[in-house]
C-alpha positions in Angstrom: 0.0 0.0 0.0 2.8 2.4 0.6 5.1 1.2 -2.1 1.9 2.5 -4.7 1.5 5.4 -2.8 5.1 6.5 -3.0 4.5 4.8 -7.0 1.5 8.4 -7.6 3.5 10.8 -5.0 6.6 10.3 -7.9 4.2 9.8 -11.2 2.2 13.5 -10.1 5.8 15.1 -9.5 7.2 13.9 -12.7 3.8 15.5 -14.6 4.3 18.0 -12.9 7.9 19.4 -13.4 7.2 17.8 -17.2 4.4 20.6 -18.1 6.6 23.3 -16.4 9.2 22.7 -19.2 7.1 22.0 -22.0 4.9 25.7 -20.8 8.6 27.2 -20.5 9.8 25.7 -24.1 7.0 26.8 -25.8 7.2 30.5 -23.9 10.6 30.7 -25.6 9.4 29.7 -28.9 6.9 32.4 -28.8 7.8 35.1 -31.3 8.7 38.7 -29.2 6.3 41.3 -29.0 6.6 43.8 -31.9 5.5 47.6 -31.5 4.1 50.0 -34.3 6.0 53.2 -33.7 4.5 57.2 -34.8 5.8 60.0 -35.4 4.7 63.7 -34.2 3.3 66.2 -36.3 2.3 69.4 -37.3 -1.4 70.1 -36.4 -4.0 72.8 -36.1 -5.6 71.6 -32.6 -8.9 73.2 -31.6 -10.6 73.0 -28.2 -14.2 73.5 -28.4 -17.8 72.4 -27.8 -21.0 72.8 -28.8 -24.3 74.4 -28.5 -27.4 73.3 -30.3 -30.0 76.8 -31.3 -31.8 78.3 -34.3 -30.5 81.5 -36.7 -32.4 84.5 -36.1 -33.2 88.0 -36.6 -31.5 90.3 -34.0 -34.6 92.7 -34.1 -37.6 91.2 -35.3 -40.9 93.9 -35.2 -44.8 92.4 -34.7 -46.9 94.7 -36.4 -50.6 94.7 -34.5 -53.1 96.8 -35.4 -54.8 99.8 -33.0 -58.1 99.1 -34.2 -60.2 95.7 -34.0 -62.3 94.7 -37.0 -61.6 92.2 -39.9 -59.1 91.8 -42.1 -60.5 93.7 -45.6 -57.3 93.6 -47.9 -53.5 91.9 -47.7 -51.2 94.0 -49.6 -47.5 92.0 -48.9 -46.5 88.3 -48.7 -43.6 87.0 -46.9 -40.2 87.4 -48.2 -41.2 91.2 -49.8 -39.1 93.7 -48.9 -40.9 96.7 -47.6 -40.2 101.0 -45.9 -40.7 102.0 -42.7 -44.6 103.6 -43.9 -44.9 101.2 -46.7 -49.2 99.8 -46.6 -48.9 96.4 -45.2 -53.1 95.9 -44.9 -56.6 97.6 -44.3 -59.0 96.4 -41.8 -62.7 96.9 -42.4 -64.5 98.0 -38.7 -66.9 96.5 -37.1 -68.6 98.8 -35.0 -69.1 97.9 -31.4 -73.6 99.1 -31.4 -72.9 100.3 -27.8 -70.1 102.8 -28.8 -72.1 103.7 -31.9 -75.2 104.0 -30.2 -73.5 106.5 -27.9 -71.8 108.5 -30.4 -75.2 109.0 -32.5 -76.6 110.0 -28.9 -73.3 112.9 -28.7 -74.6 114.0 -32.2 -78.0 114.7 -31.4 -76.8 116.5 -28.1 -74.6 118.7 -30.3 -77.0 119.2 -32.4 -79.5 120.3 -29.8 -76.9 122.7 -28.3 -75.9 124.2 -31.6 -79.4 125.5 -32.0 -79.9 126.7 -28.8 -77.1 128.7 -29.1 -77.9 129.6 -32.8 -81.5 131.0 -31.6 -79.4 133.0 -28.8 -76.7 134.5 -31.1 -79.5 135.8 -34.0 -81.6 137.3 -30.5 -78.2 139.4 -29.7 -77.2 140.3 -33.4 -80.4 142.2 -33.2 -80.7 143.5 -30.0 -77.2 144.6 -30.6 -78.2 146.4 -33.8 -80.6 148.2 -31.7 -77.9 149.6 -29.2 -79.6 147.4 -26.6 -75.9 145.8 -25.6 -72.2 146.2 -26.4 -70.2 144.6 -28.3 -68.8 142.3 -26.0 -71.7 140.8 -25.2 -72.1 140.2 -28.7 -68.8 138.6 -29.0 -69.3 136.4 -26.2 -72.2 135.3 -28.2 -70.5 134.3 -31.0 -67.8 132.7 -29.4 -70.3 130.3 -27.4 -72.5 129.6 -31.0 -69.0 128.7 -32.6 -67.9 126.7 -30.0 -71.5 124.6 -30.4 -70.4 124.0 -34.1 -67.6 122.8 -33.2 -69.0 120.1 -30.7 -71.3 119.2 -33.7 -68.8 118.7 -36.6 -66.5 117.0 -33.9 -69.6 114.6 -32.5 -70.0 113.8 -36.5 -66.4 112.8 -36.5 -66.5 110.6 -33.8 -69.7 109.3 -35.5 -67.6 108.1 -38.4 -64.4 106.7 -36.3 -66.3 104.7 -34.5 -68.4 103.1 -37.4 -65.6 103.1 -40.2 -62.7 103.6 -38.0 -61.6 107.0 -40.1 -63.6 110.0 -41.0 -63.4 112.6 -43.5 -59.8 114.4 -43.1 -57.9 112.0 -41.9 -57.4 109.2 -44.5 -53.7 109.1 -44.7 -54.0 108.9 -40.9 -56.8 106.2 -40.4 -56.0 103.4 -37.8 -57.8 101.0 -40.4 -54.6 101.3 -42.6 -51.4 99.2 -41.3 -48.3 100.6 -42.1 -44.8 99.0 -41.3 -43.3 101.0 -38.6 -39.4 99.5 -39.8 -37.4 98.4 -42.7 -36.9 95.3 -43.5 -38.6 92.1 -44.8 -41.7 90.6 -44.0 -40.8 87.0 -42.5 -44.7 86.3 -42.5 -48.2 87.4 -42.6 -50.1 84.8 -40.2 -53.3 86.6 -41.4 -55.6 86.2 -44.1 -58.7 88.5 -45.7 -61.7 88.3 -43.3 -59.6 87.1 -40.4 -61.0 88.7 -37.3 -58.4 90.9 -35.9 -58.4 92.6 -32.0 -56.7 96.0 -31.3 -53.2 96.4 -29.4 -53.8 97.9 -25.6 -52.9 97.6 -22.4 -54.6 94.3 -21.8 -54.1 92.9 -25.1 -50.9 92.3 -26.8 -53.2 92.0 -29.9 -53.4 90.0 -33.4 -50.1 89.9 -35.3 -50.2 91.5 -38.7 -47.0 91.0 -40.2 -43.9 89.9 -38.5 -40.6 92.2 -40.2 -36.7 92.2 -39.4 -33.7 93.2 -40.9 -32.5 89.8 -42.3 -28.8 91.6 -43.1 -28.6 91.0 -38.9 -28.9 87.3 -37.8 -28.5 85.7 -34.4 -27.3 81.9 -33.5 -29.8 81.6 -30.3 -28.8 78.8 -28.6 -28.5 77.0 -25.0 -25.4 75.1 -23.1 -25.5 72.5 -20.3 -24.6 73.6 -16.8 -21.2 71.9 -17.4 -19.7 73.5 -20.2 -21.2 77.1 -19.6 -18.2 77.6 -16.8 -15.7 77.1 -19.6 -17.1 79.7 -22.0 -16.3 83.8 -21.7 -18.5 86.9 -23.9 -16.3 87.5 -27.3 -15.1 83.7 -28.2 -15.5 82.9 -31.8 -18.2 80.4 -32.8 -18.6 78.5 -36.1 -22.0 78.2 -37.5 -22.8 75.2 -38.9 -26.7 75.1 -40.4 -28.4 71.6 -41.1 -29.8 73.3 -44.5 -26.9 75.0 -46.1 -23.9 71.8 -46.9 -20.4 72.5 -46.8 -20.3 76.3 -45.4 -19.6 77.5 -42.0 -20.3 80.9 -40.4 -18.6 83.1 -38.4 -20.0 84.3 -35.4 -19.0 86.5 -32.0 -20.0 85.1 -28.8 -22.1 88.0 -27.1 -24.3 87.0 -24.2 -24.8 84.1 -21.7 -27.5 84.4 -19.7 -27.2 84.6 -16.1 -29.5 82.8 -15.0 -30.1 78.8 -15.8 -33.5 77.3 -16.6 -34.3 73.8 -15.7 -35.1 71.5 -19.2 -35.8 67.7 -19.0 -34.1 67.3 -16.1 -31.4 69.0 -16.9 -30.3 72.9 -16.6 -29.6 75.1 -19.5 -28.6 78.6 -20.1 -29.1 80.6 -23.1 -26.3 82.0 -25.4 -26.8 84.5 -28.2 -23.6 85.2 -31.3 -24.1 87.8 -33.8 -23.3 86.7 -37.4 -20.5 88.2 -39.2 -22.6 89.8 -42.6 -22.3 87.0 -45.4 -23.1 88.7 -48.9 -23.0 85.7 -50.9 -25.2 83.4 -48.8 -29.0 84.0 -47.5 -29.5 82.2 -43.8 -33.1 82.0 -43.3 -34.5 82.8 -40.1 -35.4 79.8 -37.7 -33.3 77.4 -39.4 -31.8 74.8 -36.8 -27.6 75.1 -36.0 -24.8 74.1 -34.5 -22.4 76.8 -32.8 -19.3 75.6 -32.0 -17.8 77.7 -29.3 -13.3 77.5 -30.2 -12.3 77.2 -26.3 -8.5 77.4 -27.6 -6.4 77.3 -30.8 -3.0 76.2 -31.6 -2.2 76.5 -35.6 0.6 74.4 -37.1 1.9 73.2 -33.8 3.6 69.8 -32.6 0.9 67.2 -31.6 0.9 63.6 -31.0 -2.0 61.4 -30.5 -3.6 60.9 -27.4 -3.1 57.6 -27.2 1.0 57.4 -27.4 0.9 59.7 -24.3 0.9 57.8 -20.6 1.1 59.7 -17.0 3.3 58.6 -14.3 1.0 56.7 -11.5 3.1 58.4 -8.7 3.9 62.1 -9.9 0.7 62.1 -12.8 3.1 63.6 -15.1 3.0 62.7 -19.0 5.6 60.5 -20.5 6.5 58.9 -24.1 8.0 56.2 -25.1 10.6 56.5 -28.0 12.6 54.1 -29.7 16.3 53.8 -29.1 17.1 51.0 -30.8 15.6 47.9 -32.4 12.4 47.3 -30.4 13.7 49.1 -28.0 12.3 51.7 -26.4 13.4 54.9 -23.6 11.0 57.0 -21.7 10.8 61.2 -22.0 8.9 63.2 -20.0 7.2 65.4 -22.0 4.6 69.0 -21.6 1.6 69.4 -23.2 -0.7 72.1 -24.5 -4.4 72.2 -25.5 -6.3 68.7 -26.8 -9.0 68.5 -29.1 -9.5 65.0 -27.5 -7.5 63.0 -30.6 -4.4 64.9 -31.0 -2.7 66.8 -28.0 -0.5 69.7 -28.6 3.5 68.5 -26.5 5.6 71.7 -25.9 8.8 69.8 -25.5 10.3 67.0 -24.9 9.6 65.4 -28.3 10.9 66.4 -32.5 9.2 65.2 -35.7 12.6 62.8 -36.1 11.2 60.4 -32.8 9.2 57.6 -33.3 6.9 57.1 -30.6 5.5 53.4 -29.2 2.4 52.6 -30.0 1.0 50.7 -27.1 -0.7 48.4 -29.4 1.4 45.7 -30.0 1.6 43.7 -33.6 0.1 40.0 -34.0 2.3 37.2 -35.8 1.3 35.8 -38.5 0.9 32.5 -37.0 -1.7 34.5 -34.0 -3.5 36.0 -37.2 -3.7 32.5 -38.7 
């Protein structure tokens, strides 16, 4: 019983040391590890990120009307081109029958008056040619009979505002005629003949007429998350990139960031307006969708390597490189870097164009690829 068991003890040993030198023989056999190597180069390296908004006017006027009633002619469509004055629409009244009933009401009043004091001016013209009173009193006559014309004709007036909504005089003038009140063009006329329109007062912002900007002046209105808008500044550049116009970016000043946040799905955003650098050759319609890129930093034409060849020390935290030496052989360098643009990082020193730089990828045999 102990002579077998001695027998296994020796048989497990021998298997033992015999795989430990067949693992080691076929270790050596193993071709070495071969490592691509790169070289730095000159880059353009841009820090930025991005903000997601719509291009649009910088001053963008609503035209309401001061009068309600309903829409009686359109005289411009969207995309004309129109004066500060120019006739944008006329609005037929519809007279309110309690103010109208109250202005016929001031008529007949004024009517009533104007005789009355008719009846007394003809009684003093001939007392006074009598010698009965002076001439004052006469005057004073007069001046009160004049006055009563006056409340007539202006009673008649009123009369006519209120029904029409102009009265004889004052056509040029009449609040049934819209008129732009700026240059520009007319982005869009959400009304149509017969619409029903209401006045613009102090409780009613009233309908919208004609919307009209100045398209020669565009915005990018956008918003940023809570954690970029600490790394942005007023007066970065932006490019414009817009979803409709292929293979052309705008220049843009960053102008404004709003101070204040406001809370969107969850997640806080805060508003940031550029103003567009004037492009003649292009026309950027307003409410198309874009993309500002806000340039953080800029290097041009400076020595970069990729991310990926660059390590840090796991004591000091400090970047290092690997460069070759020697066949597959390789020397660390300690090395300073600049601005990333999260593929190619810009290395101050510590690195020339002539080193070629580990890849920390290593290259398969052929026999692994087969």
């Amino acid at each position: 019983m102990k002579k077998s068991v001695t027998i296994i003890i020796l048989l497990v040993i021998v298997l033992g040391f015999g795989g430990a030198m067949y693992y080691l023989y076929q270790k050596n056999s193993e071709d070495p590890t071969v490592y691509e190597t790169e070289q730095a180069s000159k880059q353009t390296i841009i820090r930025k990120t991005v903000a997601t908004g719509s291009i649009l006017p910088l001053e963008e006027v609503l035209i309401k009307p001061n009068i309600s009633g309903v829409i009686e002619e359109v005289y411009v469509e969207g995309g004309d081109y129109v004066k500060s004055g120019d006739l944008l629409a006329k609005i037929k009244v519809v007279p309110n029958l309690n103010a109208l009933n109250d202005a016929r009401n001031a008529i007949d009043n004024a009517r009533i008056n104007l005789d009355n004091e008719k009846r007394n001016y003809e009684r003093q013209l001939s007392i006074f040619d009598k010698g009965v009173i002076s001439q004052a009193d006469l005057d004073r006559a007069q001046l009160t009979y004049d006055q009563a014309k006056q409340a007539y004709r202006a009673a008649n007036k009123r009369y006519d505002i209120v029904k029409t909504g102009t009265t004889s005089g004052y056509r040029n003038a009449a609040n049934t005629l819209i008129k732009a009140t700026v240059s520009g063009m007319v982005l869009e006329v959400p009304v149509e003949v017969g619409n029903q329109v209401i006045e613009s007062n102090n409780f009613n912002e009233g309908t919208t007429i004609a919307a009209i900007a100045d398209v020669e002046k565009m915005i990018f209105e956008g918003k940023v998350d809570e954690s970029e808008v600490g790394k942005i500044k007023e007066n970065l550049p932006l490019e414009i990139t817009v979803g409709a116009i292929e293979n052309q970016v705008f220049d843009a000043v960053l102008d404004y960031i709003a101070p204040k946040g406001k809370e969107e799905n969850g997640a806080i955003q805060f508003e940031i307006k550029g103003t567009l650098k004037k492009q003649d050759t292009t026309f950027i319609r307003a409410g198309l969708s874009a993309n500002a890129s806000i340039i953080l930093a800029r290097a041009d034409s400076v020595l970069a390597v990729k991310e990926a060849l660059v390590q840090f020390d796991e004591e000091t935290k400090k970047p290092f490189i690997e460069v070759e030496n020697g066949d597959q052989q390789f020397e660390r360098k300690d090395i300073e870097l600049g601005i990333s643009d999260g593929i190619h990082v810009e290395v101050k020193s510590g690195v020339s164009t002539e080193d070629k730089i580990k890849v920390w990828n290593a290259i398969e045999s052929e026999e692994d690829n087969r």
